[in-house]
C-alpha positions as CSV (number, residue, x, y, z in Angstrom):
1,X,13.3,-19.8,67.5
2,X,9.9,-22.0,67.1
3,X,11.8,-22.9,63.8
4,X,15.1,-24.1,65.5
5,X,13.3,-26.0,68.4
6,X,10.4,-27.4,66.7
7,X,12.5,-29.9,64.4
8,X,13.7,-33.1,67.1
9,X,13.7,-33.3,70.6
10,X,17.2,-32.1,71.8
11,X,16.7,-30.6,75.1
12,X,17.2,-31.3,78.6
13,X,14.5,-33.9,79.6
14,X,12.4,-31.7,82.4
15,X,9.8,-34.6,83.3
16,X,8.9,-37.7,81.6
17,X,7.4,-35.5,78.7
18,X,8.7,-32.4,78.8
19,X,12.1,-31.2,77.4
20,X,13.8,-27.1,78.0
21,X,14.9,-26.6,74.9
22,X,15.7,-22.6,75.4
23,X,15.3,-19.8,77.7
24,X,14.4,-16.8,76.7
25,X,16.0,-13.7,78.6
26,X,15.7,-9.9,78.3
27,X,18.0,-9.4,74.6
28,X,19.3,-12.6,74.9
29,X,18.7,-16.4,74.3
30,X,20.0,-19.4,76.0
31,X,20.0,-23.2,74.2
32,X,20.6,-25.6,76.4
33,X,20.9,-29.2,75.0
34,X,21.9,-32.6,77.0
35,X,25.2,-33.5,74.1
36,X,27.6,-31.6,72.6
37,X,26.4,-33.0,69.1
38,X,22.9,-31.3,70.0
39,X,24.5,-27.8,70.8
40,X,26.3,-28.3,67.6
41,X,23.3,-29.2,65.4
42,X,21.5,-26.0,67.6
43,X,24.1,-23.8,66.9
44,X,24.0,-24.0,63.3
45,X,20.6,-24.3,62.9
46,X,20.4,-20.5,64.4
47,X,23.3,-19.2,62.5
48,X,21.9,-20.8,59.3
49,X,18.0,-18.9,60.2
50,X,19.9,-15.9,61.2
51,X,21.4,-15.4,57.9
52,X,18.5,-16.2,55.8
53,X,16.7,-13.3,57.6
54,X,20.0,-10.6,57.5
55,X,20.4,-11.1,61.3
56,X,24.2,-11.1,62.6
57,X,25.0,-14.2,64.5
């Protein structure tokens, strides 16, 4: 996840300098992301990690 989120700034601006870019849950992870374009480019990203490390997306 540090991977994913540490590589632009495509969340949801929180305060003047602070962006959400996840939330992490019990088992499970929410992206959130202020286009469709960055969900997208999200949504790969952790598909494309996931298989490098034999983790089923």
């Amino acid at each position: 996840m540090k991977t994913l989120t540490s590589e632009g700034k495509h969340g949801i601006r929180w305060t003047a300098w602070m962006r959400l870019d996840d939330l992490n849950f019990t088992g499970d992870l929410s992206l959130l992301s202020h286009t469709h374009r960055q969900m997208q480019m999200k949504t790969t990203s952790v598909a494309a990690v996931s298989a490098s490390v034999s983790f089923k997306f």
